[in-house]
C-alpha positions as CSV (number, residue, x, y, z in Angstrom):
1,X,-161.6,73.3,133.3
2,X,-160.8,72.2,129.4
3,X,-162.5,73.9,127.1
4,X,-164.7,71.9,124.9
5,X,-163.0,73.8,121.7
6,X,-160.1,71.8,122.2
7,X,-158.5,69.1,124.4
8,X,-155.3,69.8,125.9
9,X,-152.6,67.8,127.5
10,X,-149.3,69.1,129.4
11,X,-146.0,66.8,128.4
12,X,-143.2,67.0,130.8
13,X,-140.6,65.4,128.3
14,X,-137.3,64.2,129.9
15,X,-137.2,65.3,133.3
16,X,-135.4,62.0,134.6
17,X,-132.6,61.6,136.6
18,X,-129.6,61.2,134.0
19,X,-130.6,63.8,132.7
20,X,-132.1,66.7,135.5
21,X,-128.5,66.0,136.9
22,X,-127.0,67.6,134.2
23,X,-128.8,70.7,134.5
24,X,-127.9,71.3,138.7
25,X,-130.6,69.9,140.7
26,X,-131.5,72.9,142.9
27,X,-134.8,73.5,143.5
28,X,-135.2,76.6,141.4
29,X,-134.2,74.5,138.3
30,X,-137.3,72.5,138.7
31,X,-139.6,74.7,139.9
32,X,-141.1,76.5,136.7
33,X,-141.8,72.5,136.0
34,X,-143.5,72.3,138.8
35,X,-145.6,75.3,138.8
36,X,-147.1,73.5,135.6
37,X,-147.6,70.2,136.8
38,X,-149.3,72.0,139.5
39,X,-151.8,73.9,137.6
40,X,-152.3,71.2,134.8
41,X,-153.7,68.9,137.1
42,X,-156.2,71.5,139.0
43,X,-157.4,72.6,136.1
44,X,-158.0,69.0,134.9
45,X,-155.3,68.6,132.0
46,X,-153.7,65.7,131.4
47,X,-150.0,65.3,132.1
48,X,-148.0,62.7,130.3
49,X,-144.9,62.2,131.4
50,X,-141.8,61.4,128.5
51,X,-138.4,59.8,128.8
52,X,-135.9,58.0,127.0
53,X,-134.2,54.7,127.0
54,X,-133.4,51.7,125.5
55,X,-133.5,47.9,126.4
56,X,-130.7,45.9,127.1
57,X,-128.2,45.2,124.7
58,X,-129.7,48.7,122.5
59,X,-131.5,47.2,120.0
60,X,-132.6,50.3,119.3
61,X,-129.5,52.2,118.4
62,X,-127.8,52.5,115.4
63,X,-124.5,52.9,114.9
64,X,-124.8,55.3,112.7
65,X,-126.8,57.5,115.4
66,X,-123.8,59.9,116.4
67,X,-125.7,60.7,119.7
68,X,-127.0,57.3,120.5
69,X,-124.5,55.1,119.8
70,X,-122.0,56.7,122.3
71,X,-124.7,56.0,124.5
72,X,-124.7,52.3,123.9
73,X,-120.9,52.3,123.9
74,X,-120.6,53.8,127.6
75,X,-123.6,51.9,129.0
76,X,-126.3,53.2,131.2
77,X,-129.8,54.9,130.1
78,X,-131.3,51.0,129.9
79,X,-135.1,51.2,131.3
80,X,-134.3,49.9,134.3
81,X,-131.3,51.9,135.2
82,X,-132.1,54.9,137.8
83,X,-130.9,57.9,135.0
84,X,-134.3,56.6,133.1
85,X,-136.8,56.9,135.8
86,X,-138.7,60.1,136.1
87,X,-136.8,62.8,139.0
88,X,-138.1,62.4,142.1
89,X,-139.0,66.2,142.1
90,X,-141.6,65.7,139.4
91,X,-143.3,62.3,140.4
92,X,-146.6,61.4,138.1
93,X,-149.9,60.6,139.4
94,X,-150.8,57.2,139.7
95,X,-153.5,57.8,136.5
96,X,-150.3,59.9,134.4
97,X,-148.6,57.9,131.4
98,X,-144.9,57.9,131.4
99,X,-143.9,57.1,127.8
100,X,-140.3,55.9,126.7
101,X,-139.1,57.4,123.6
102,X,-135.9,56.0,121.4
103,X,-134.8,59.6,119.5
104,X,-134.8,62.3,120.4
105,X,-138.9,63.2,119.6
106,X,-141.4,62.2,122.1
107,X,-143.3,60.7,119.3
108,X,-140.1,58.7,118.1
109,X,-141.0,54.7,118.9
110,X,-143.1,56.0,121.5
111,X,-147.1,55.4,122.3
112,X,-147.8,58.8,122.6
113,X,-149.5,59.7,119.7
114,X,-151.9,56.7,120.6
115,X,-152.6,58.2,123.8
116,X,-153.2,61.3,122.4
117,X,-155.6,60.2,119.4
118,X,-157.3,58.0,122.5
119,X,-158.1,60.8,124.4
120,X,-158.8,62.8,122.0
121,X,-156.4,65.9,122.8
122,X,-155.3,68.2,119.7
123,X,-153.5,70.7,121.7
124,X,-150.0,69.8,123.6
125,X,-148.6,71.8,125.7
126,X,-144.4,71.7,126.0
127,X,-141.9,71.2,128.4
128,X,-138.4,69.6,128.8
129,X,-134.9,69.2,129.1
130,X,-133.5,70.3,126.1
131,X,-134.9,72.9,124.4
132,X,-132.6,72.2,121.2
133,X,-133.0,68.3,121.7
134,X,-136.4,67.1,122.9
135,X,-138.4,70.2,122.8
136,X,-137.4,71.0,119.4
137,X,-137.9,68.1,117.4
138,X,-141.3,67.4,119.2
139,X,-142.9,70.5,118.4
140,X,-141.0,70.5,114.9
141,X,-143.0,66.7,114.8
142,X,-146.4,68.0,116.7
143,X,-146.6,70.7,114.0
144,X,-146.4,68.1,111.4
145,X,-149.3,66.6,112.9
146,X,-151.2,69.4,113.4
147,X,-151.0,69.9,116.8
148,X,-152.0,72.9,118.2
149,X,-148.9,74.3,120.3
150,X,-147.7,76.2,123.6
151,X,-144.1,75.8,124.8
152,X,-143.6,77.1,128.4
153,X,-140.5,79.1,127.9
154,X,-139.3,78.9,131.7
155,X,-139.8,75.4,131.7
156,X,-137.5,74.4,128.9
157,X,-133.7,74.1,129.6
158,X,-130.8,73.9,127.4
159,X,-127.1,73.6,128.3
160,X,-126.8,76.5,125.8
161,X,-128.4,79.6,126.7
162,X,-128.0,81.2,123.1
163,X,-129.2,78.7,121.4
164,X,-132.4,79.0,124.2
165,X,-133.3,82.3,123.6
166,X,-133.0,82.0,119.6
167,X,-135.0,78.8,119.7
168,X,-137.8,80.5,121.9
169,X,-137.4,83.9,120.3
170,X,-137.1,83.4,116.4
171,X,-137.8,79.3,115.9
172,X,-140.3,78.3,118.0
173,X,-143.1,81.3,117.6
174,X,-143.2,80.5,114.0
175,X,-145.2,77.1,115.1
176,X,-145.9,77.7,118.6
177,X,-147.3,80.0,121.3
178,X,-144.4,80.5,123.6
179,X,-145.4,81.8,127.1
180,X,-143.9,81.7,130.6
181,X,-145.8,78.9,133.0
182,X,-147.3,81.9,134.8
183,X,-149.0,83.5,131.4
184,X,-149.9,80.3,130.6
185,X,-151.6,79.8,134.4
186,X,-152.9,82.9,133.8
187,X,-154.7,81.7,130.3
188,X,-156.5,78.7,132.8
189,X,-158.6,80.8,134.8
């Protein structure tokens, strides 16, 4: 049950299908994910789901946006096109946002702060695909906003596994509580 001390919420940033398929899509990749989901919802926590894309024609990019702008070049990531929806292995609720982002924070052109200030929750809890791309720069933004923080460790993945562990050993504790999904479970009951 939440405790009245604080209001939490669970974000699952990323975890669409252009993006899960870069990362292998065995079941193992996506179970720490999972596991979360799982307990955020019997334990009554919100879960807001996160993605990015862009409308047609990427309004939103910038061609001076290194990342982005080969994006809009190649095509593909529009709302509508399949690598934006949310993996099937992670569905949300019915009653569970799914925000669209435009950078690479979840708060960047997104409504999610007005969710949060709406329902009233000062504590996020993170997860995502990247750890040096989503993950970073929203806990780098949550901070700012004084968030209170936890970052599920095992259910963060980045393409480099170095730049993981130093992001989850030395960057993120500095701003952060970073637990496994299990200690975090275990922190429920």
């Amino acid at each position: 049950m939440q405790n009245q001390a604080n209001k939490t919420a669970l974000l699952v940033m990323d975890l669409q299908n252009g993006i899960v398929s870069r990362y292998g899509e065995t079941p193992e990749v996506l179970q720490p994910f999972q596991k979360a989901i799982e307990a955020a919802r019997q334990n009554e926590i919100p879960v807001i789901y996160v993605r990015v894309g862009f409308s047609e024609g990427y309004p939103e990019v910038s061609p001076q946006n290194k990342i982005f702008s080969a994006i809009s070049k190649h095509g593909g990531m529009t709302l509508s096109d399949a690598s934006t929806q949310i993996h099937e292995a992670v569905q949300p609720n019915p009653n569970e946002p799914v925000v669209t982002k435009y950078r690479f924070s979840a708060f960047a052109g997104s409504t999610l702060e007005v969710i949060l200030r709406a329902q009233q929750i000062d504590t996020l809890v993170l997860s995502g695909i990247s750890t040096s791309g989503v993950v970073l720069s929203t806990l780098r933004e949550a901070a700012d906003k004084d968030f209170s923080l936890t970052v599920l460790s095992d259910a963060c993945l980045d393409a480099d596994s170095e730049v993981h562990r130093v992001l989850m050993e030395k960057v993120f504790p500095r701003q952060a509580d970073v637990q496994t999904v299990d200690a975090w479970i275990g922190t429920l009951n």
